[in-house]
MDAnalysis code that builds the backbone (N, CA, C; Angstrom):
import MDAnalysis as mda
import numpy as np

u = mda.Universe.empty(612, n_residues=204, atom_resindex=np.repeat(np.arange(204), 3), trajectory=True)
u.add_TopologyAttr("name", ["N", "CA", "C"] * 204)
u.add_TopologyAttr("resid", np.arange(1, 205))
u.add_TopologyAttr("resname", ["UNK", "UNK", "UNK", "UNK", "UNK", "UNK", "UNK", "UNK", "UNK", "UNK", "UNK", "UNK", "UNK", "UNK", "UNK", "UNK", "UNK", "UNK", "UNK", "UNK", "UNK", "UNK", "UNK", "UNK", "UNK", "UNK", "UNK", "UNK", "UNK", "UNK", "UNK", "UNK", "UNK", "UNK", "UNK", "UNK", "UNK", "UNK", "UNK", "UNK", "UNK", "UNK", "UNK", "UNK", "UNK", "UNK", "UNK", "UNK", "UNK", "UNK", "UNK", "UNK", "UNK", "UNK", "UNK", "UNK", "UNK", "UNK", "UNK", "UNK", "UNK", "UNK", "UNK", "UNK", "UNK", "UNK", "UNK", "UNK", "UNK", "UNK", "UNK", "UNK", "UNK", "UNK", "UNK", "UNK", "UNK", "UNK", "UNK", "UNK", "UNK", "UNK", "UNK", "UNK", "UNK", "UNK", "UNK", "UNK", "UNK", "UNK", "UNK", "UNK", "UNK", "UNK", "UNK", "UNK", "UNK", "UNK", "UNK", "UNK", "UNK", "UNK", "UNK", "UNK", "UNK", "UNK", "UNK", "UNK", "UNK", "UNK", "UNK", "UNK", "UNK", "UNK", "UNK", "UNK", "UNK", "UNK", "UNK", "UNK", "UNK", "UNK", "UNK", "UNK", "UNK", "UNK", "UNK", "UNK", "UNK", "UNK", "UNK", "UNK", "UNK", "UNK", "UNK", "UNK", "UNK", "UNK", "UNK", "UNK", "UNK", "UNK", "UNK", "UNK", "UNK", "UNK", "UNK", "UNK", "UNK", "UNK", "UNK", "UNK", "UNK", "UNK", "UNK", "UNK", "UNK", "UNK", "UNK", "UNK", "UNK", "UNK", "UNK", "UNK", "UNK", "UNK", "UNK", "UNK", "UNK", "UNK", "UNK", "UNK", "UNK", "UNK", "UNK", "UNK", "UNK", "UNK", "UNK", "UNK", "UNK", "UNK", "UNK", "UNK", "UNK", "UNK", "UNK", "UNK", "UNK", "UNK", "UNK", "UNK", "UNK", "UNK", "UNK", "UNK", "UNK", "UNK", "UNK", "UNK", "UNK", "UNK", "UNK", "UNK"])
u.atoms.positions = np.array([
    [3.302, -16.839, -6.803],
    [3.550, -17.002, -5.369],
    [3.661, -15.638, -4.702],
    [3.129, -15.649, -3.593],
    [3.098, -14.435, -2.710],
    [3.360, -14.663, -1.381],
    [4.287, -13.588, -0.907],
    [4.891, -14.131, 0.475],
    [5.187, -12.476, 1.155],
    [5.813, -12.798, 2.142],
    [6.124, -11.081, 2.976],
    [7.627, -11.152, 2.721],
    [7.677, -9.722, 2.630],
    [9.262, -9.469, 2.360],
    [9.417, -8.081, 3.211],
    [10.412, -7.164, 2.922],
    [10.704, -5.696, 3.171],
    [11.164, -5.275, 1.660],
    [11.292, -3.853, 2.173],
    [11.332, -2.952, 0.934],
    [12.605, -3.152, 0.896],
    [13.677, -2.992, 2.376],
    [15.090, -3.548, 1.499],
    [15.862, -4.592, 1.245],
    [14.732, -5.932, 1.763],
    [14.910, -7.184, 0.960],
    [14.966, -7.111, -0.662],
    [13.751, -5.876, -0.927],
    [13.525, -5.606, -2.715],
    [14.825, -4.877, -2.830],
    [15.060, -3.570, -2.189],
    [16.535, -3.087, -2.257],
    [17.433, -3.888, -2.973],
    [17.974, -4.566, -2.201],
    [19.017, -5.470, -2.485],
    [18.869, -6.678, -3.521],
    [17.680, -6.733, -4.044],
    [17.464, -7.791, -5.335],
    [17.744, -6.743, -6.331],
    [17.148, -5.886, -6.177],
    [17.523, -4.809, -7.416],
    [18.557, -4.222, -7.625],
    [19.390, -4.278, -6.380],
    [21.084, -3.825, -7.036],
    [21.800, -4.269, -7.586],
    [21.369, -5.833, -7.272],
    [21.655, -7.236, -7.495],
    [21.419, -7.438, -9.238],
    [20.726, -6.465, -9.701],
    [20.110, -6.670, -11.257],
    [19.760, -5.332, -11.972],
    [20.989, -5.211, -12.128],
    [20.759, -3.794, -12.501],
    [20.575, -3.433, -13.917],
    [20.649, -4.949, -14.453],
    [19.940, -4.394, -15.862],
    [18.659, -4.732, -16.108],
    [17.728, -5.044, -15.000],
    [16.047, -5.022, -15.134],
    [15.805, -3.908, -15.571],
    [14.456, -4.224, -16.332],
    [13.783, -2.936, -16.571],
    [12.452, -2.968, -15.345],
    [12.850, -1.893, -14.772],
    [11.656, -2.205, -13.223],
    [10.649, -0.554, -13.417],
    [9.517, -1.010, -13.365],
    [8.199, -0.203, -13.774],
    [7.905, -0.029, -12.214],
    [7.858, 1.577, -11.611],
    [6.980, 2.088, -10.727],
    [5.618, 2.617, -10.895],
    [4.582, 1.951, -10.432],
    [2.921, 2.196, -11.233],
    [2.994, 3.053, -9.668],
    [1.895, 4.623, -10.004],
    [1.475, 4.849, -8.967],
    [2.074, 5.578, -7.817],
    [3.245, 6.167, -8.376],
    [4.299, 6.683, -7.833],
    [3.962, 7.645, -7.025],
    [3.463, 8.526, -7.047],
    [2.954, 9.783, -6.748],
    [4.539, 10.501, -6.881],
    [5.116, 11.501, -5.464],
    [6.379, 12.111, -5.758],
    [7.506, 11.148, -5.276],
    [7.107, 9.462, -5.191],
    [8.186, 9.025, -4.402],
    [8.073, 8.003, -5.164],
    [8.674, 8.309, -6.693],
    [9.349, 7.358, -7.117],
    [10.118, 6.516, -6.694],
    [10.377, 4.826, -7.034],
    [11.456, 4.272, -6.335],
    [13.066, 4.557, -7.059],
    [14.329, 4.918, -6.640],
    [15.410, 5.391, -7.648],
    [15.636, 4.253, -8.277],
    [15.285, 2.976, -8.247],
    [15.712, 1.857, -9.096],
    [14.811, 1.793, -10.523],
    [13.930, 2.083, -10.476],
    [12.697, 2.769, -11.868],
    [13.180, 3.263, -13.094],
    [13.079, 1.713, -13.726],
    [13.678, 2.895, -15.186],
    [12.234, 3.665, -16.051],
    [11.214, 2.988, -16.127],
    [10.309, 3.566, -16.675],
    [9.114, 3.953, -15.011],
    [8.418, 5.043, -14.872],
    [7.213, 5.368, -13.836],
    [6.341, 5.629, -14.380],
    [5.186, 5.380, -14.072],
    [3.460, 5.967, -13.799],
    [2.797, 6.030, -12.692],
    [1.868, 6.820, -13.824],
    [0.731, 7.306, -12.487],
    [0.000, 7.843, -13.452],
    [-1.682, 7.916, -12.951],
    [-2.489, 8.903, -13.698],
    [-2.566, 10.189, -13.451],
    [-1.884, 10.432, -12.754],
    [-1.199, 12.247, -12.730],
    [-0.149, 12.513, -13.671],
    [-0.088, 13.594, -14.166],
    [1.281, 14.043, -14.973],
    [2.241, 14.449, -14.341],
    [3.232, 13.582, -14.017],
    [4.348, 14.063, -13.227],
    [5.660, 14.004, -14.110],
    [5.625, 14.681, -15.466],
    [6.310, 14.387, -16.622],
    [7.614, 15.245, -15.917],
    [6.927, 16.963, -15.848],
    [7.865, 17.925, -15.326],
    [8.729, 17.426, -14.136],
    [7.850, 16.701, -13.202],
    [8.586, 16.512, -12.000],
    [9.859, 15.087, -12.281],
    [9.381, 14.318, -13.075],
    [10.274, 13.494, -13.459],
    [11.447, 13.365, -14.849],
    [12.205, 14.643, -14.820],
    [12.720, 14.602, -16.035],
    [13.726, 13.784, -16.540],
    [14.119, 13.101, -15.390],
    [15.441, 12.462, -15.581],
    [14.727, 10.615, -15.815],
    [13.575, 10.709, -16.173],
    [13.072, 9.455, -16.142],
    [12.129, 9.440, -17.337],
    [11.899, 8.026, -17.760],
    [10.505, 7.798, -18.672],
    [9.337, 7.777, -17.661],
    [8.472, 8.790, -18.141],
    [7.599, 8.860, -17.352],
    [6.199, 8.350, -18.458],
    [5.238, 7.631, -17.983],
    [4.138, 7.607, -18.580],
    [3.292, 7.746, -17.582],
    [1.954, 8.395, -18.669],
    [0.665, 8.651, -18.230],
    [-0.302, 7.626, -18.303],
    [-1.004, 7.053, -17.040],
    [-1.808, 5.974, -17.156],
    [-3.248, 7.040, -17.340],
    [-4.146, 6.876, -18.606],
    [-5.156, 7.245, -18.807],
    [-6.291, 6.265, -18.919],
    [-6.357, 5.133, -19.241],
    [-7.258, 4.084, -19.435],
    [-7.054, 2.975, -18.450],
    [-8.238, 1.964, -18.451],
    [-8.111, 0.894, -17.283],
    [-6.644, 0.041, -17.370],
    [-6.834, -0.419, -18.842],
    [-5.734, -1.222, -19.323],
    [-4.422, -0.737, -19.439],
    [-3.388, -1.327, -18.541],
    [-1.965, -0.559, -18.435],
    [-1.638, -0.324, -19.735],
    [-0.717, 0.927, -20.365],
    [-0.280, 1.515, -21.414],
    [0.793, 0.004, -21.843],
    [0.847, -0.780, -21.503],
    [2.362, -1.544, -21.249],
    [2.364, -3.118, -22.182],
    [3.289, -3.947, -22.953],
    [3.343, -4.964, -23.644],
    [3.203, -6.074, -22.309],
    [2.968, -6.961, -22.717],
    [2.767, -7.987, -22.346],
    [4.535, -8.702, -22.136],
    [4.671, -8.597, -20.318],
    [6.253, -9.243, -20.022],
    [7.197, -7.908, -20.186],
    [6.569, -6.613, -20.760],
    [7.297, -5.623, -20.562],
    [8.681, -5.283, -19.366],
    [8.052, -5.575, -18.337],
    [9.166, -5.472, -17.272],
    [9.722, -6.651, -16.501],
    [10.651, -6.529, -16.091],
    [11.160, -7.646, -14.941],
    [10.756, -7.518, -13.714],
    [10.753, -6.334, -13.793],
    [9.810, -6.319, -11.991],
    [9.059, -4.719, -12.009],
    [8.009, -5.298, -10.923],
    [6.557, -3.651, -11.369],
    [6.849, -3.889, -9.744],
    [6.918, -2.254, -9.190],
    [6.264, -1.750, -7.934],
    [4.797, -0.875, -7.811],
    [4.235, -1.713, -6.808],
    [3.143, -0.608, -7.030],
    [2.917, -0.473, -4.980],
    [3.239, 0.553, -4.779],
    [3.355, 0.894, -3.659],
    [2.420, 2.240, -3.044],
    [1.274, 0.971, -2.037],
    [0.037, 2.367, -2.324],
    [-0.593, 2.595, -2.900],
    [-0.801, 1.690, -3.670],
    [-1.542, 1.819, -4.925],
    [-3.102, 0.788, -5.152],
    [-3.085, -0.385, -4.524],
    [-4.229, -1.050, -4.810],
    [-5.504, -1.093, -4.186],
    [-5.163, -0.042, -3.032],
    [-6.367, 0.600, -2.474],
    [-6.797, 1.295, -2.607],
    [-6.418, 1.885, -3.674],
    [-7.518, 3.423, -4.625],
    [-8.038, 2.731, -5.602],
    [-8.035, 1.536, -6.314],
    [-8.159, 0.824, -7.333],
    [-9.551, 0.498, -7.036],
    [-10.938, 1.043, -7.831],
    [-12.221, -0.059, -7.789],
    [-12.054, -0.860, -7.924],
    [-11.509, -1.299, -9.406],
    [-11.775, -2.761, -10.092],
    [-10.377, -3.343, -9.299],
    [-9.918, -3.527, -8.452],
    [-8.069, -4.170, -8.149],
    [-7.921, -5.292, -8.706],
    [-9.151, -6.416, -8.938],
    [-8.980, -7.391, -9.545],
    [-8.278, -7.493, -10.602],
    [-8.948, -6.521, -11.417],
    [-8.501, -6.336, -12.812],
    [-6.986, -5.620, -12.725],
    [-6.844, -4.751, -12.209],
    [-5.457, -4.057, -11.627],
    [-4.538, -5.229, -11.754],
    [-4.846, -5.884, -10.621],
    [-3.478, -7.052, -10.107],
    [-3.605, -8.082, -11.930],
    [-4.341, -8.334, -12.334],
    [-4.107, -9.157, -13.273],
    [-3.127, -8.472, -14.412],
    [-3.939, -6.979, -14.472],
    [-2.337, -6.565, -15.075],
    [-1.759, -5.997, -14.758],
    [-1.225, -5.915, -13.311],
    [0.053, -5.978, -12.943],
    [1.392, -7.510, -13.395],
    [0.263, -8.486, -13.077],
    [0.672, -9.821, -13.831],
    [0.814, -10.324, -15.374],
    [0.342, -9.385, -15.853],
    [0.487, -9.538, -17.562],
    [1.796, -8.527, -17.658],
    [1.640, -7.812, -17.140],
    [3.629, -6.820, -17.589],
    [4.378, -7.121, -17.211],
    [4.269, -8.029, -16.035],
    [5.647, -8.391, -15.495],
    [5.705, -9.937, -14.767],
    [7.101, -10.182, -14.380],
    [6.516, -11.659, -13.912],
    [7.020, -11.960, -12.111],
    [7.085, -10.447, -11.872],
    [7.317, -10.748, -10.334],
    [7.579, -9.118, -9.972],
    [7.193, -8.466, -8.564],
    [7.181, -7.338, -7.976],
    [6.693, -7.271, -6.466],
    [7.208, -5.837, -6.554],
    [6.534, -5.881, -4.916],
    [4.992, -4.818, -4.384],
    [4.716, -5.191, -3.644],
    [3.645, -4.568, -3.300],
    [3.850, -4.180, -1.870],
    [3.065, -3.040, -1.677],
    [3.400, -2.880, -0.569],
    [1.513, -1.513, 0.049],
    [1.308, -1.939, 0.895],
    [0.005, -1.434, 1.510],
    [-0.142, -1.528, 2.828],
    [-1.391, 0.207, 3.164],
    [-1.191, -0.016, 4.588],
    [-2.116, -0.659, 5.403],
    [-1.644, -1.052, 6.428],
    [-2.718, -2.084, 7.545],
    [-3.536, -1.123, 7.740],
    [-4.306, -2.121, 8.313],
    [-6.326, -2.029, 8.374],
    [-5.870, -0.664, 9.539],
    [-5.234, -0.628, 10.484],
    [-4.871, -0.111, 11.687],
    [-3.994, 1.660, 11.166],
    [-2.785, 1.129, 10.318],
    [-2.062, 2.402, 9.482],
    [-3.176, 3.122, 8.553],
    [-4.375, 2.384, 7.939],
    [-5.127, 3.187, 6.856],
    [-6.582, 3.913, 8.044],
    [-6.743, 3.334, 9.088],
    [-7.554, 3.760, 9.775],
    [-7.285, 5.565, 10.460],
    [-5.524, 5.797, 10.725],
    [-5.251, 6.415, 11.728],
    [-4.957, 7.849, 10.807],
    [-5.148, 7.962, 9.389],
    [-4.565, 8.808, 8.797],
    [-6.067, 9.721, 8.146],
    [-5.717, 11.205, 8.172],
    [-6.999, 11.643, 7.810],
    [-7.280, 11.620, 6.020],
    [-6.631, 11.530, 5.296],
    [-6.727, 11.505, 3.804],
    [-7.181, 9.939, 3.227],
    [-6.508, 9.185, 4.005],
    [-7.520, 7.576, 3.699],
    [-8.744, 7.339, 3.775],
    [-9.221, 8.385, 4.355],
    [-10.738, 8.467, 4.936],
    [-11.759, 8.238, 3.687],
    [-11.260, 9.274, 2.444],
    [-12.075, 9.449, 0.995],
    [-11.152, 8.551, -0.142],
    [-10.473, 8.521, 0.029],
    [-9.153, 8.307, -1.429],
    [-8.867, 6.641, -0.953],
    [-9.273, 5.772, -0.299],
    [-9.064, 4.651, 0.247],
    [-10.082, 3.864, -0.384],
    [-10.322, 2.561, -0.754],
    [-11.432, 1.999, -1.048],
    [-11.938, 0.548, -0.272],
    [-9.734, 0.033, -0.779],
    [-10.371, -1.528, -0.057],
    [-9.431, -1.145, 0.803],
    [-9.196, -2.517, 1.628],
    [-8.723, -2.839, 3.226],
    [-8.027, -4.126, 2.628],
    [-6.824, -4.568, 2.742],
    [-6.369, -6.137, 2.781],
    [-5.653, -6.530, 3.946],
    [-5.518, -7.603, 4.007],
    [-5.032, -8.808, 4.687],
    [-4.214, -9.175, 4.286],
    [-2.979, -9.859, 5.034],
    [-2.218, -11.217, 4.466],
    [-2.458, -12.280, 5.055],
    [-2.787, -13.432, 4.723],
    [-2.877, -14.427, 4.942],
    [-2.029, -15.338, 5.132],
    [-0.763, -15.737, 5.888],
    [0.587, -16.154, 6.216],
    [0.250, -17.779, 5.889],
    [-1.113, -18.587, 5.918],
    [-1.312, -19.759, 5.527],
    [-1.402, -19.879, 4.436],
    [-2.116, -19.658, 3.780],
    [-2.170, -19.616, 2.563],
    [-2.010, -18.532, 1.278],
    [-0.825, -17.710, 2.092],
    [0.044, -16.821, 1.271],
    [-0.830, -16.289, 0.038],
    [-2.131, -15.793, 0.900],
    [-2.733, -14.696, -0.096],
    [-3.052, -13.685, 0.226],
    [-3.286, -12.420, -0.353],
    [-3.810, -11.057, -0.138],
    [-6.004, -11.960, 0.344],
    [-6.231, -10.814, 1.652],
    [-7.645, -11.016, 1.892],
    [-8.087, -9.657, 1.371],
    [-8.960, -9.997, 0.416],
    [-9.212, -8.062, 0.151],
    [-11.115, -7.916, 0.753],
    [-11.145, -6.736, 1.714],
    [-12.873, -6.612, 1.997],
    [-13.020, -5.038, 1.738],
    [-13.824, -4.616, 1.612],
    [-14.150, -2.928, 1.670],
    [-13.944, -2.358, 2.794],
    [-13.367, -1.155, 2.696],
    [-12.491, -0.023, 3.952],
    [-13.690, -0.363, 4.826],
    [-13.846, -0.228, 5.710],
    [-14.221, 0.686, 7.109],
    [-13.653, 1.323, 7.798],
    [-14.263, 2.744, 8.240],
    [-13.351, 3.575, 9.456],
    [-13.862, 3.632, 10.568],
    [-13.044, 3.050, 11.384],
    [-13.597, 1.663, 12.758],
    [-12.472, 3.252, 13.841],
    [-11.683, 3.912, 13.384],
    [-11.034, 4.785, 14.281],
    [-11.442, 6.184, 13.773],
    [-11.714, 7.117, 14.588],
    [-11.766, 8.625, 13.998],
    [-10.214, 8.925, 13.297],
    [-9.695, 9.614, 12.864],
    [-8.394, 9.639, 11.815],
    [-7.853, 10.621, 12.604],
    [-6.794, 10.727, 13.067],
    [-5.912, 12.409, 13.724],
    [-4.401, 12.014, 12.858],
    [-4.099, 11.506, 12.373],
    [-2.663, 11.678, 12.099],
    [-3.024, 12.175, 10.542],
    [-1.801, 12.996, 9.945],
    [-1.788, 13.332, 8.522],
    [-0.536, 12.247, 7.572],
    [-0.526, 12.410, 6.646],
    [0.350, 11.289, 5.765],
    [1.751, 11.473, 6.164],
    [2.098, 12.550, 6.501],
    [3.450, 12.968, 6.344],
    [3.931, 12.335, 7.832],
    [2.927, 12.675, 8.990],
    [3.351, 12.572, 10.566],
    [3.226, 10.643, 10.068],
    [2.439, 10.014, 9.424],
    [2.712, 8.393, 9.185],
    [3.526, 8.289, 8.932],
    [4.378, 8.862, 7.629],
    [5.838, 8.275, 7.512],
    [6.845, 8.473, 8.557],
    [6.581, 9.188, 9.428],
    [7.415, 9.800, 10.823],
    [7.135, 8.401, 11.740],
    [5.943, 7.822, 12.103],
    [5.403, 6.753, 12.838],
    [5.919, 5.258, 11.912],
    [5.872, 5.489, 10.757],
    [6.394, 3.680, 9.535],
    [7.880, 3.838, 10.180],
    [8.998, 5.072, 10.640],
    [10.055, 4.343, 10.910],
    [10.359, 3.757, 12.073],
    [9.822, 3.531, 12.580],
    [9.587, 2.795, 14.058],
    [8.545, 1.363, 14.076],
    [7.367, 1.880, 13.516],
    [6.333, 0.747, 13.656],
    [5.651, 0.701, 12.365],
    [6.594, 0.489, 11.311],
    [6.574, -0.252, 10.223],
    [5.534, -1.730, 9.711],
    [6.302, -2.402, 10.857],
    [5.411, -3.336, 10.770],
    [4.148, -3.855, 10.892],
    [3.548, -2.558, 11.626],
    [2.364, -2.240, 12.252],
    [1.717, -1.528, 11.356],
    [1.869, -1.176, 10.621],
    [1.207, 0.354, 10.041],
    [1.432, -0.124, 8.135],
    [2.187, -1.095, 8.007],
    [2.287, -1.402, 6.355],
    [2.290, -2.723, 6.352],
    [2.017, -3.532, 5.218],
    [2.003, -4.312, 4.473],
    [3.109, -4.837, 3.781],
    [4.331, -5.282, 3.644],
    [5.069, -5.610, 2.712],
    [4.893, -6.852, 1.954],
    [4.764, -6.759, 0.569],
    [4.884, -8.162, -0.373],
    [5.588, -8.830, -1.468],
    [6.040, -9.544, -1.699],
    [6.705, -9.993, -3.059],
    [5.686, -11.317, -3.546],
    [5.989, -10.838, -5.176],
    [5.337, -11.826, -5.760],
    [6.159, -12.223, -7.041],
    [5.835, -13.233, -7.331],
    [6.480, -14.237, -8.630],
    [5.352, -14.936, -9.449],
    [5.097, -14.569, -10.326],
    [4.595, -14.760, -11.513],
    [2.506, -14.894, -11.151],
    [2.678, -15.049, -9.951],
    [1.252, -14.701, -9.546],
    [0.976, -14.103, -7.893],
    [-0.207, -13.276, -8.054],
    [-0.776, -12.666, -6.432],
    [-1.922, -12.994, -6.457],
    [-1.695, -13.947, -5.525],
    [-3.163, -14.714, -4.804],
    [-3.991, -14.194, -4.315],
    [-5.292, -14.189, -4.259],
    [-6.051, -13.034, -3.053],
    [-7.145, -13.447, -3.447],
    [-7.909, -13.208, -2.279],
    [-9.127, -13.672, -2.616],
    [-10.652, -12.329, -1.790],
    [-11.719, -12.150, -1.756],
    [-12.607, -11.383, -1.025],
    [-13.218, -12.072, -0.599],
    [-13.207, -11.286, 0.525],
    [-13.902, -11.739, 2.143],
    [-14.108, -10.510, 3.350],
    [-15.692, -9.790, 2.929],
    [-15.541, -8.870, 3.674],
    [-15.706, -9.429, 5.146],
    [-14.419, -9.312, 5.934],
    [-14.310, -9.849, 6.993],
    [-15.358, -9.303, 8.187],
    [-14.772, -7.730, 8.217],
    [-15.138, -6.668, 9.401],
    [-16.411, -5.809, 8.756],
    [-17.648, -6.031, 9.405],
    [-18.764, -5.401, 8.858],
    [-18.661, -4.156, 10.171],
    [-19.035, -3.346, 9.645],
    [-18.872, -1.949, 10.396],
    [-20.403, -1.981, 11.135],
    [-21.009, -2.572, 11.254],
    [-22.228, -2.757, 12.255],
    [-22.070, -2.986, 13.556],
    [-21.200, -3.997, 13.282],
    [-20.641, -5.070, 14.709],
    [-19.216, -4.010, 15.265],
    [-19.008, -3.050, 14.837],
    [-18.046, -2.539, 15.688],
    [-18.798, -0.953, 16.215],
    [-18.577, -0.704, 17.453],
    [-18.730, 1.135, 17.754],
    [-17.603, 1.863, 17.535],
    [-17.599, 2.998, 16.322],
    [-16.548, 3.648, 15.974],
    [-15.743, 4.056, 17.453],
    [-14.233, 3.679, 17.211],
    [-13.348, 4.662, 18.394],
    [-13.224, 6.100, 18.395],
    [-13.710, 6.732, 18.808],
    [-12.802, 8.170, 18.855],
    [-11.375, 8.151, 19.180],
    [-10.621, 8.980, 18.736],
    [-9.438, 9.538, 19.626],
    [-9.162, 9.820, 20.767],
    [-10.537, 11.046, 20.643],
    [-10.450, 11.909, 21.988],
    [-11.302, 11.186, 22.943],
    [-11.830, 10.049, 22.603],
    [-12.170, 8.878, 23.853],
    [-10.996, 8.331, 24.339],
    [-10.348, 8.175, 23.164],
    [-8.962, 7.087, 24.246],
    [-8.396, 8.107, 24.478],
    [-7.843, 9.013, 24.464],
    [-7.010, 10.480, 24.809],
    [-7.704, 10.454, 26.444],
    [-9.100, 10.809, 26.204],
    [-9.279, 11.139, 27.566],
    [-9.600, 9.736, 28.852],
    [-9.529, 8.462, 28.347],
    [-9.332, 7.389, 29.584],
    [-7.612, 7.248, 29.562],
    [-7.087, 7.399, 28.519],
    [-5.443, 7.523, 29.389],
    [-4.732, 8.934, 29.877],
    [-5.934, 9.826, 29.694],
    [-5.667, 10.579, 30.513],
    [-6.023, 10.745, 32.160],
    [-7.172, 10.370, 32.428],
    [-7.405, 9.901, 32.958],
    [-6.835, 8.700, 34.280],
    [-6.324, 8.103, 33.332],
    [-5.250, 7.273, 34.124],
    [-4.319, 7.766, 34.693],
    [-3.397, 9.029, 33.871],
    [-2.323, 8.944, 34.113],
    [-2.292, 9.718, 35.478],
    [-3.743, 10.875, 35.774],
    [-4.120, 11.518, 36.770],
    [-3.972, 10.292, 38.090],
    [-5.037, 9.146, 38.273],
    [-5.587, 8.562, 38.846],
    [-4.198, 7.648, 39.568],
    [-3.136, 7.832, 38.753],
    [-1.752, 6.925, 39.097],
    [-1.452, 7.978, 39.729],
    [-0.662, 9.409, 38.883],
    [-0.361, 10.499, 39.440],
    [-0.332, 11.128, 40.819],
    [-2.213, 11.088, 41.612],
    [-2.822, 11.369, 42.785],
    [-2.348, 9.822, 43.666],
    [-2.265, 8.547, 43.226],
    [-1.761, 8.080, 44.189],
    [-1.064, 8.035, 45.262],
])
C-alpha cells in the first residue's frame, strides 16, 4: 500500500520504534539521524563514521531479504534507469518505508536535475500509485539545490513528493507529458512580462 504522508509523520513512527533497524539508500550528505545502517554508491565511509556505512556497487542491493524494518530512499528513484527493478528491491529488504521525490514543477526549476534526473513521477491519490514517465524540461532551470531547500521550507508541498509504503509501491508508466506539445518556458520570459506589469500598474 502506498499513500502520502510527511517526513515528520515518518519522524514520529520512528521514535516511536527505536529498535528498528532502518536502512537510508542514497543518502548523499543527508543522512536521516534515525539510520542505523546507510548507502549510497559513493563512499561516504569517512564522512560517516559514527554509522554502518555500505557501498552500493552492483544493481542488486548488498542486503538479505526482510533485512530492515523500514528503508528510506529520499531522492533517489529518479537517478535510477532500471527504478522498476530498484523499487522491487527496495521491497525485498524491507516491508515498509518512505519515499520521498521532487515534483514535475521542484525537478524542473533546479539547474543540476537538468543531467542527473531521469524519470518524472506522479501520485495518483485514486488509486494510490506512483505514475512514473521520462523527465522533460518544460522550464529553463535558475534555482541551484541548496536555494530549493531554502524554497521546500515554505512550499514543500509544491516542490516534493512525500510517500509511505507497506509491504508494496504501486506504480505504474505512463508517459503522460510529451515535450512536443509543450513550448519550453524561459525564466527570463516570465521575469520580463511580470516585469512588465509591475511597470504598467506602477505608471498608472
Amino acid at each position: 500500500m502506498l499513500k502520502r504522508t510527511s517526513i515528520s509523520q515518518v519522524n514520529n513512527i520512528l521514535d516511536k520504534n527505536v529498535n528498528w533497524k532502518v536502512l537510508d539508500i542514497g543518502c548523499g550528505y543527508r543522512a536521516h539521524k534515525k539510520a542505523s545502517v546507510i548507502a549510497d554508491i559513493q563512499d561516504f565511509s569517512n564522512f560517516y563514521k559514527n554509522k554502518k556505512f555500505v557501498q552500493i556497487k552492483e544493481k542488486k542491493l548488498p542486503f538479505k531479504d526482510n533485512e530492515f524494518d523500514f528503508v528510506i530512499a529520499s531522492h533517489v528513484i529518479e537517478h535510477v534507469e532500471d527504478f522498476e527493478f530498484f523499487i522491487k528491491e527496495l521491497e525485498r529488504i524491507a516491508s515498509k518505508g518512505y519515499i520521498e521525490l521532487p515534483s514535475r514543477l521542484g525537478d524542473n526549476l533546479v539547474f543540476e536535475n537538468k543531467n542527473d534526473h531521469i524519470w518524472w513521477f506522479l501520485y495518483d491519490d485514486i488509486d494510490n500509485q506512483l505514475i512514473a514517465s521520462k523527465r522533460n524540461q518544460l522550464i529553463d532551470p535558475f534555482i541551484t539545490v541548496s536555494m530549493a531547500k531554502l524554497f521546500e521550507e515554505t512550499f514543500r508541498e509544491s516542490l516534493v513528493i512525500e510517500l509511505s509504503w507497506d509491504k508494496k509501491i504501486e506504480y505504474r508508466i505512463d508517459n503522460i507529458i510529451k515535450l512536443e506539445n509543450f513550448k519550453k518556458i524561459s525564466f527570463f520570459t516570465i521575469f520580463k512580462k511580470y516585469l512588465s506589469k509591475k511597470i504598467r500598474t506602477f505608471l498608472r
